[in-house]
MIZA-313208 format. One record per residue: residue number from 1; x, y, z of N, C-alpha, C in turn. Coordinates in nm, 2 decimals, decimal comma, always signed. Layout:
N
[node NUM [X Y Z] [X Y Z] [X Y Z]],
...
This chain:
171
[node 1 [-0,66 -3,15 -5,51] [-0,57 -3,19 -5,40] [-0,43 -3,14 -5,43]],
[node 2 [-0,35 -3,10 -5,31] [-0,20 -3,04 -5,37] [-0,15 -3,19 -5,35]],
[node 3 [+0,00 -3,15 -5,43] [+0,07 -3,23 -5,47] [+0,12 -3,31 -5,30]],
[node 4 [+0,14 -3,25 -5,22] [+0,21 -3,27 -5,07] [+0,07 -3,37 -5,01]],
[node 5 [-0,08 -3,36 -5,05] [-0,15 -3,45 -4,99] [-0,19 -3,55 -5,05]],
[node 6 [-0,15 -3,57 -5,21] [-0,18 -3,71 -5,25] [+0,00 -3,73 -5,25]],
[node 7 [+0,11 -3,69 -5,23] [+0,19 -3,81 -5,18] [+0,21 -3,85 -5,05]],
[node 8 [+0,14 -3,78 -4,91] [+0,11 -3,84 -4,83] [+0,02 -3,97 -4,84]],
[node 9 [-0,11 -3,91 -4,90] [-0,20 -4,07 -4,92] [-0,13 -4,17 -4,98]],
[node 10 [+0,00 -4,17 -5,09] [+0,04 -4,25 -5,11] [+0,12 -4,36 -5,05]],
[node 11 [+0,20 -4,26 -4,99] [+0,29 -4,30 -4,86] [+0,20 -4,43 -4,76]],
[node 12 [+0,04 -4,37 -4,72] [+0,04 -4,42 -4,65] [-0,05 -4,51 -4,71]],
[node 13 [-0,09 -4,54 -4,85] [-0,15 -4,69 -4,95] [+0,00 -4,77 -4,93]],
[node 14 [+0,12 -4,74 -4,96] [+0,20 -4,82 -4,95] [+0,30 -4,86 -4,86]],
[node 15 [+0,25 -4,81 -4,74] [+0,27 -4,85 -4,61] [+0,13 -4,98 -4,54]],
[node 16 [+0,05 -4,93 -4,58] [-0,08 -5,01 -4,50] [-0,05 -5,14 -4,65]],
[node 17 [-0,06 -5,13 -4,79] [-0,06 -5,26 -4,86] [+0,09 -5,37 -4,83]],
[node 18 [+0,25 -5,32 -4,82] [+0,33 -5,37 -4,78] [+0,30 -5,44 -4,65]],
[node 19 [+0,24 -5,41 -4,55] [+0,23 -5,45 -4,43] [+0,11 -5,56 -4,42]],
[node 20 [+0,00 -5,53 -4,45] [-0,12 -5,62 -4,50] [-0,11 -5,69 -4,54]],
[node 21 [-0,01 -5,68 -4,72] [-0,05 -5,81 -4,78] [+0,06 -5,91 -4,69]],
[node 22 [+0,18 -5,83 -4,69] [+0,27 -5,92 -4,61] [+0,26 -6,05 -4,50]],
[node 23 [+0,15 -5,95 -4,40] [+0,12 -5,99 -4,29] [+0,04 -6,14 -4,33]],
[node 24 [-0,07 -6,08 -4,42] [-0,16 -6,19 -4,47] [-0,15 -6,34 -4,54]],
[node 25 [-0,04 -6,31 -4,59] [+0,03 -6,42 -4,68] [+0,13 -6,50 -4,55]],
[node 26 [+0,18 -6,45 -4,44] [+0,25 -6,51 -4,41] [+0,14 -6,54 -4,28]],
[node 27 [+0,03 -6,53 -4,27] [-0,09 -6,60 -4,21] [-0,14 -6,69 -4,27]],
[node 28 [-0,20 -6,70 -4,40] [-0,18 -6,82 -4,49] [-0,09 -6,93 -4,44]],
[node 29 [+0,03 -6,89 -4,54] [+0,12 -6,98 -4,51] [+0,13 -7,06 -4,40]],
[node 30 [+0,14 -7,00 -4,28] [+0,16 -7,08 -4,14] [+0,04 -7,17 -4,08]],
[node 31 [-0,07 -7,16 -4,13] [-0,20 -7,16 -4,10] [-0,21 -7,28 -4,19]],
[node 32 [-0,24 -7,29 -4,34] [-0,25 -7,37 -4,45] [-0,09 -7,44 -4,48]],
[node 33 [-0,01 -7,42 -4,47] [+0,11 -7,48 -4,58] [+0,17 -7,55 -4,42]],
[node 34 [+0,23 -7,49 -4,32] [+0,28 -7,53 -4,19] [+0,18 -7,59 -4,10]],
[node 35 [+0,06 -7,57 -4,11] [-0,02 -7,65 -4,01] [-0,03 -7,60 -3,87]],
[node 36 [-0,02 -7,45 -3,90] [-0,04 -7,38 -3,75] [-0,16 -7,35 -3,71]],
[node 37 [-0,18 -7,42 -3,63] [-0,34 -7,39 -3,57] [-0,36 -7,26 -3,51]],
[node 38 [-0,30 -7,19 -3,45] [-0,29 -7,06 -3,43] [-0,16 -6,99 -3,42]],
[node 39 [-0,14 -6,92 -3,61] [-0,01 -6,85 -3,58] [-0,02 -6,71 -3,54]],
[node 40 [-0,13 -6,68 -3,46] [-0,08 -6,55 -3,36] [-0,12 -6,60 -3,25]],
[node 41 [-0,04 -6,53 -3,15] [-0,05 -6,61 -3,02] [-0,17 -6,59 -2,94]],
[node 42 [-0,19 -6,64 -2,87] [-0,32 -6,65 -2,76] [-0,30 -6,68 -2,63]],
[node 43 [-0,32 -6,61 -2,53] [-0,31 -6,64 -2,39] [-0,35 -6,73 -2,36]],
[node 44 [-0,36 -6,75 -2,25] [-0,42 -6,91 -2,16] [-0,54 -6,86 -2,13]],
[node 45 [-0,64 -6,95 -2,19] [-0,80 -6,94 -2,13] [-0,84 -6,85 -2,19]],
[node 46 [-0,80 -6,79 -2,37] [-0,80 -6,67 -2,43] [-0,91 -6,77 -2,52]],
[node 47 [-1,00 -6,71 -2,56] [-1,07 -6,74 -2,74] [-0,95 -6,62 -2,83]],
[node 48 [-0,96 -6,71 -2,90] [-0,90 -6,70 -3,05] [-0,92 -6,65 -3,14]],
[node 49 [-1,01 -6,52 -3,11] [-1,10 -6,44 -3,25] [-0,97 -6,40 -3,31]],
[node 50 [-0,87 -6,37 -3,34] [-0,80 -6,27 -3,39] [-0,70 -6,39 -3,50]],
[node 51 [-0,76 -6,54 -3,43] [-0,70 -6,61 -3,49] [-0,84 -6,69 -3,65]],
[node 52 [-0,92 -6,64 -3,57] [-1,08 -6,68 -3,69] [-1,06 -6,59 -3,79]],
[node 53 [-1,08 -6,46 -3,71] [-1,11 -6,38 -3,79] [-0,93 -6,26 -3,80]],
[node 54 [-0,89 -6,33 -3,90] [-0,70 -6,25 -3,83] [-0,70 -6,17 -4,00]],
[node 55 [-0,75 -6,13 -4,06] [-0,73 -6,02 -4,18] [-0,77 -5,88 -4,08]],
[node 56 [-0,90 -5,84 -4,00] [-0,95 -5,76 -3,95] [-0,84 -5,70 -3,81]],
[node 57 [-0,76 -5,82 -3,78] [-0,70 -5,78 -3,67] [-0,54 -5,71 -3,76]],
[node 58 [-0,51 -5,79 -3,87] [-0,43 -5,76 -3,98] [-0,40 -5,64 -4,00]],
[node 59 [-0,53 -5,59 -4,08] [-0,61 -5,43 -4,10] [-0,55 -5,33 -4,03]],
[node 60 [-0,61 -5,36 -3,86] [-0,61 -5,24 -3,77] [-0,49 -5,22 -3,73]],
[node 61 [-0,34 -5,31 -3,74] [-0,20 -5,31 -3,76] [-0,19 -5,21 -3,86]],
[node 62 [-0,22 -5,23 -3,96] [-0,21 -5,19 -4,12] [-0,19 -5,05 -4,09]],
[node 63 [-0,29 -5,02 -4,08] [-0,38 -4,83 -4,10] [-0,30 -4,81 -4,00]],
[node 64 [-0,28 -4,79 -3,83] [-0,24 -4,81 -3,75] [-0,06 -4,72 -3,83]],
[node 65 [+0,01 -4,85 -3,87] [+0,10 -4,84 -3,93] [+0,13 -4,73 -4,05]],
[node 66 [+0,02 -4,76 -4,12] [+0,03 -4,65 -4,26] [-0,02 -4,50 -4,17]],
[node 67 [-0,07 -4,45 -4,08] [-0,03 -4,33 -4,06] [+0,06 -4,29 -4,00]],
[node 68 [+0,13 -4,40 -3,92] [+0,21 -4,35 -3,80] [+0,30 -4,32 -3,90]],
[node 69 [+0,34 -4,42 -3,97] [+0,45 -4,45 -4,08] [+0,52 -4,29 -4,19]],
[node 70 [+0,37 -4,28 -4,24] [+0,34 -4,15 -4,36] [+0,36 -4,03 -4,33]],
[node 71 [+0,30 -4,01 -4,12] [+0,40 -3,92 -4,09] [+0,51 -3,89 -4,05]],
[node 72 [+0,55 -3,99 -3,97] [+0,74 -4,01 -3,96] [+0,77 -3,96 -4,12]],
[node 73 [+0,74 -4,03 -4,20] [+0,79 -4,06 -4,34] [+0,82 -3,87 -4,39]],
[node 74 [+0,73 -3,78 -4,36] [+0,71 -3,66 -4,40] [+0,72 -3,59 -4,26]],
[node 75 [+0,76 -3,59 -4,15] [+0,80 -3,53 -4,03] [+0,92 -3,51 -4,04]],
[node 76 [+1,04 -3,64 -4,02] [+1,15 -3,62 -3,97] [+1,24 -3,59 -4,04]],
[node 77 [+1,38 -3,56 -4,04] [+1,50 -3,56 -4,06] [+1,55 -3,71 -4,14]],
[node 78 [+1,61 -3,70 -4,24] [+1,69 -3,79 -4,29] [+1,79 -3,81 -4,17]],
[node 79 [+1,80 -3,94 -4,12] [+1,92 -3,97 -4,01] [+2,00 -4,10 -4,04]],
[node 80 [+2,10 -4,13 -4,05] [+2,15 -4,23 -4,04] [+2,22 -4,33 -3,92]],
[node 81 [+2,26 -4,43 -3,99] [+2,33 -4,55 -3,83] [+2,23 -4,58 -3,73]],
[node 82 [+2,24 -4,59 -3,62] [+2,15 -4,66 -3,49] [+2,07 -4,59 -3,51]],
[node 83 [+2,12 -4,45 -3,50] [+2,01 -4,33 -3,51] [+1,85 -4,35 -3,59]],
[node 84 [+1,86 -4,38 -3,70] [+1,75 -4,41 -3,75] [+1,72 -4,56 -3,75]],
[node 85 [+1,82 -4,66 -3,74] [+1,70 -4,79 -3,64] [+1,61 -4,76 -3,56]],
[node 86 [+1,67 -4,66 -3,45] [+1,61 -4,62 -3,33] [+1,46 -4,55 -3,37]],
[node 87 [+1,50 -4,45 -3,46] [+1,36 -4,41 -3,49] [+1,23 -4,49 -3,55]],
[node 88 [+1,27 -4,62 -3,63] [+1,20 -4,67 -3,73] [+1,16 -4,75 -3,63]],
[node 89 [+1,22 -4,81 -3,50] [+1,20 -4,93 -3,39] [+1,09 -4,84 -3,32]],
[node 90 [+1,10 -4,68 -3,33] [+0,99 -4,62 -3,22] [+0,85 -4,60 -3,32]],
[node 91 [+0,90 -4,57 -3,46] [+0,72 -4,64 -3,53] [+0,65 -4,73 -3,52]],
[node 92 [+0,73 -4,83 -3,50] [+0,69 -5,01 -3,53] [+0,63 -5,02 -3,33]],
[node 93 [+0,71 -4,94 -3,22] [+0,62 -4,97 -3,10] [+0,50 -4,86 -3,11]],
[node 94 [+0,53 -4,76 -3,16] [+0,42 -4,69 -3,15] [+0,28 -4,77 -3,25]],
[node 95 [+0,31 -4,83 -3,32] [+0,22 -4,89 -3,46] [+0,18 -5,01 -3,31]],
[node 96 [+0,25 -5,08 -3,23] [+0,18 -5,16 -3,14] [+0,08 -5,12 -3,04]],
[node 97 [+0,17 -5,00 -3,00] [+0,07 -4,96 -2,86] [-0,04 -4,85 -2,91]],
[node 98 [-0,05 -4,80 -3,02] [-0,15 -4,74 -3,09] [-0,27 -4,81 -3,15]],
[node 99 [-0,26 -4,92 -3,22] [-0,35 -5,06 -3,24] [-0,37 -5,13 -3,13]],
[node 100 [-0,31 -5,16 -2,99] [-0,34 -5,28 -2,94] [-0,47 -5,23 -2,86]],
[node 101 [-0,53 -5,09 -2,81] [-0,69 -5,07 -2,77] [-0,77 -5,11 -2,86]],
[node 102 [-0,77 -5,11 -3,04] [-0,88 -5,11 -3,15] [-0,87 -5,26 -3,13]],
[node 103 [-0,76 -5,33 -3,13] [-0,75 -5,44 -3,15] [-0,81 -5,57 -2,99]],
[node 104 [-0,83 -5,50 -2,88] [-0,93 -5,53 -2,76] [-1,03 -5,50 -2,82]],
[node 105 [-1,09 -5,40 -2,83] [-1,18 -5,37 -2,90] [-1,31 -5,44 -2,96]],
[node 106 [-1,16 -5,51 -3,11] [-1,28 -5,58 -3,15] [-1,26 -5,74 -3,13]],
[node 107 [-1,22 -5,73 -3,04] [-1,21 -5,86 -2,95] [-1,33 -5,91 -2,92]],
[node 108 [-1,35 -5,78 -2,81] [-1,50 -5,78 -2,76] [-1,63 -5,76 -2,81]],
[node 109 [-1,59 -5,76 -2,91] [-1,71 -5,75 -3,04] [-1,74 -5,90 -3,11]],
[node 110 [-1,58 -5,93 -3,10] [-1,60 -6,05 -3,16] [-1,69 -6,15 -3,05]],
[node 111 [-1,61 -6,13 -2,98] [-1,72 -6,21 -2,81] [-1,85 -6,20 -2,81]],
[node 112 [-1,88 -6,10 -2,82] [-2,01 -6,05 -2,82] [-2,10 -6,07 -2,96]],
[node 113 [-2,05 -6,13 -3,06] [-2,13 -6,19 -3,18] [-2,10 -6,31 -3,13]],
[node 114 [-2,06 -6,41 -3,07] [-2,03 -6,51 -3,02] [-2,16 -6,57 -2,92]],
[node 115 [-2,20 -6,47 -2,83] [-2,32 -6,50 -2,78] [-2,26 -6,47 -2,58]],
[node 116 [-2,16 -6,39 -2,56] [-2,16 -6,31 -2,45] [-2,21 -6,18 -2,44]],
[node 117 [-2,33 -6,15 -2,49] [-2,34 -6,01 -2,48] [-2,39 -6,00 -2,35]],
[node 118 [-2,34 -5,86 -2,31] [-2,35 -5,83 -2,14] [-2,50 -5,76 -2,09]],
[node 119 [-2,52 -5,69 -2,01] [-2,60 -5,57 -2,06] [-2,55 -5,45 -2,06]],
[node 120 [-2,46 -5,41 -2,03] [-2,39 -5,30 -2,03] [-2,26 -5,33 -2,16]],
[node 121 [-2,28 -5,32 -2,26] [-2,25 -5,37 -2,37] [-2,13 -5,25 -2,40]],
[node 122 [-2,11 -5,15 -2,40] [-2,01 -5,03 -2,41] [-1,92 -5,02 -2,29]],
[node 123 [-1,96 -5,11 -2,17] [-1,85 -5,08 -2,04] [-1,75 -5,20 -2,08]],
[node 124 [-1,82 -5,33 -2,17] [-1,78 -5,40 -2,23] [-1,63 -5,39 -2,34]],
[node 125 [-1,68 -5,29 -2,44] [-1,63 -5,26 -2,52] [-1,50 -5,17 -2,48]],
[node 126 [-1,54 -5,12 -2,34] [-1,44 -5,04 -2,29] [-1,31 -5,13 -2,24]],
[node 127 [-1,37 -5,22 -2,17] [-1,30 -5,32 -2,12] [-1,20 -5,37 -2,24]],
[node 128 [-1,27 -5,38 -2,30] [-1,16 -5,43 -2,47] [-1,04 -5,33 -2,48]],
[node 129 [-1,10 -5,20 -2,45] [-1,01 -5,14 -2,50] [-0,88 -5,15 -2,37]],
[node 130 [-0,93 -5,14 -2,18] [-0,79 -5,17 -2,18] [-0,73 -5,28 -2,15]],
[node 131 [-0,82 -5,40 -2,20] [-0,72 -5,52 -2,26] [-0,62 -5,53 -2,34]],
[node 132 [-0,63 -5,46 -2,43] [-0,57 -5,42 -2,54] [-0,49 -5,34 -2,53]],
[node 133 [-0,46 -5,26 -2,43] [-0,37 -5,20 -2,38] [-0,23 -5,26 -2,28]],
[node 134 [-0,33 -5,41 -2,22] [-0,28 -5,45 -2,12] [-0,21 -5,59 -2,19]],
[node 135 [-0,25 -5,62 -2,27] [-0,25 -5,73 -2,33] [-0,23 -5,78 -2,52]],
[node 136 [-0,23 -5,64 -2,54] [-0,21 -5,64 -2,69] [-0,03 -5,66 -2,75]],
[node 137 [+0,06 -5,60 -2,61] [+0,18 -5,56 -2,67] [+0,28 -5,73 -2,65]],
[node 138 [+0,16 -5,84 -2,54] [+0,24 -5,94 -2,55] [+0,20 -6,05 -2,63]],
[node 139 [+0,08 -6,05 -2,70] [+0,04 -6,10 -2,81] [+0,12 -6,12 -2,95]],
[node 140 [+0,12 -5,95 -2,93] [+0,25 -5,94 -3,06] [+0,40 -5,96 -3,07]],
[node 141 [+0,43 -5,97 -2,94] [+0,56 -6,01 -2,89] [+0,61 -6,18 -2,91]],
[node 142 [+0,46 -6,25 -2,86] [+0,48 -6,39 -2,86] [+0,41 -6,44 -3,00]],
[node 143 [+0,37 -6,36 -3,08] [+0,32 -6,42 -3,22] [+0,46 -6,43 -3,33]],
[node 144 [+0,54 -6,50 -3,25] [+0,63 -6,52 -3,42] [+0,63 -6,66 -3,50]],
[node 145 [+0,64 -6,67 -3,60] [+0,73 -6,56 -3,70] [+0,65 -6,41 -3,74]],
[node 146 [+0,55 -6,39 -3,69] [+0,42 -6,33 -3,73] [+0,53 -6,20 -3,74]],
[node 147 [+0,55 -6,14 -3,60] [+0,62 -6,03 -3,54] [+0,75 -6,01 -3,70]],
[node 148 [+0,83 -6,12 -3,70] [+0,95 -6,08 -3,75] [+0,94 -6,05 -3,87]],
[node 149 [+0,85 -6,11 -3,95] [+0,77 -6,08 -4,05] [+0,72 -5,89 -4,05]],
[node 150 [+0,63 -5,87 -3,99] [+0,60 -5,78 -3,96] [+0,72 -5,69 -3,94]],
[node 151 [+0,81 -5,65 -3,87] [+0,90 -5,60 -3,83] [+1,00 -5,56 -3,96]],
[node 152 [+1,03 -5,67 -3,99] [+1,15 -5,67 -4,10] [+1,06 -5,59 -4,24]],
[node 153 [+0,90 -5,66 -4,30] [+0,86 -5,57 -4,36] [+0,82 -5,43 -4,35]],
[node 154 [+0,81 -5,40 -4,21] [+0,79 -5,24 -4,16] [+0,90 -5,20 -4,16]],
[node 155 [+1,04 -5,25 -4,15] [+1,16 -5,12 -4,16] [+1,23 -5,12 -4,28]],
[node 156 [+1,22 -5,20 -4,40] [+1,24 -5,21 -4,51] [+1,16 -5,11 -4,60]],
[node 157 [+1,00 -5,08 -4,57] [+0,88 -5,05 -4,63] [+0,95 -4,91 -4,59]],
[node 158 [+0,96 -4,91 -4,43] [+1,01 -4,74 -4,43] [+1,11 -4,66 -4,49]],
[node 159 [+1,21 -4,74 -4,47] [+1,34 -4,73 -4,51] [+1,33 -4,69 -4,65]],
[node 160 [+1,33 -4,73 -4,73] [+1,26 -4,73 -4,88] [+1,21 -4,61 -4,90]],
[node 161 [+1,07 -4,60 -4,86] [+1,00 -4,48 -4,87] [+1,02 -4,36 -4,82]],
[node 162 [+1,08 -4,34 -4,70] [+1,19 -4,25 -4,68] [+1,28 -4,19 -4,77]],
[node 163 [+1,36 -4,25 -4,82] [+1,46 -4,21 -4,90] [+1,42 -4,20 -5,06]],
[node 164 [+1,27 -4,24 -5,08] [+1,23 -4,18 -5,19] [+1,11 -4,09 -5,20]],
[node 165 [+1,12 -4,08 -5,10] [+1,00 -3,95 -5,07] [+1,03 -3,81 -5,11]],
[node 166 [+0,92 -3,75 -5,16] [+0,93 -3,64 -5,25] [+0,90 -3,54 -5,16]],
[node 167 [+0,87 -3,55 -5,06] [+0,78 -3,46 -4,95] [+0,89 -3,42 -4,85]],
[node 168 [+0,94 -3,45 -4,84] [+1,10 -3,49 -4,74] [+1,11 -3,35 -4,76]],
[node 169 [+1,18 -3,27 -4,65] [+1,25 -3,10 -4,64] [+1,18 -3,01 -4,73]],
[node 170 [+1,07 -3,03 -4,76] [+1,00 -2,94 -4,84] [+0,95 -2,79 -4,74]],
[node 171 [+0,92 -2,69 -4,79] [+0,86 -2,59 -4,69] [+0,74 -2,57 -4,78]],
């Protein structure tokens, strides 16, 4: 492997582990230590898989994030001031609305181990996806401290990695 594709993979191991474990620990916490019965949010008349089973929903954030991240990270221009808030604020929505179909998804999966299976079981799954579309970006909006968490560790993780990236203006 050349040198330019194992420091991408790395880029994006330490984009998806900063984000994951972060995420996961401060699900813990809120869950076990605070007594939150569900610290990611849930709509009205919504099941809670994401709150059962929230490492897998965690994950698909993760990866989601570690590629969008790894290639910003090795795409752009070094920028500074708002300028590159702005950029780092357009990973972190793209990292939403690129996860929030996988994450309908396996919504519907999760539903469907639950004991809703339909018989059209893929128009199903489709349906997840554009829930997830429709309904993924206010989940994550109204899940805090989950979001701020998330956020502040995504533009720190970037920020960082950015400016120590080896890959940066290379031809």
């Amino acid at each position: 492997m050349s040198k330019r594709r194992i420091d991408r993979s790395l880029n994006f191991v330490v984009l998806f582990a900063s984000l994951f474990s972060s995420l996961s620990v401060t699900f813990l916490v809120l869950k076990y230590v605070f007594n939150w019965h569900y610290p990611i949010a849930t709509l009205y008349r919504m099941f809670a898989y994401h709150n059962q089973y929230p490492f897998q929903y965690i994950a698909i954030v993760s990866v989601v994030f570690g590629i969008v991240g790894s290639h910003w990270v090795d795409r752009y221009d070094r920028t500074k001031g708002i300028l590159r808030w702005q950029e780092i604020a357009i990973v972190m929505l793209l990292t939403i609305v690129i996860s929030s179909p996988f994450g309908g998804m396996l919504w519907q999966i999760h539903d469907m181990q639950h004991g809703f299976m339909p018989q059209n079981y893929l128009g199903k799954i489709f349906q997840g996806i554009s829930w997830g579309l429709a309904y993924g970006w206010l989940i994550a909006l109204l899940s805090i401290p989950m979001n701020l968490v998330g956020l502040t560790v995504g533009y720190f993780s970037l920020d960082r990695l950015e400016k120590h990236s080896s890959i940066r203006n290379r031809s």
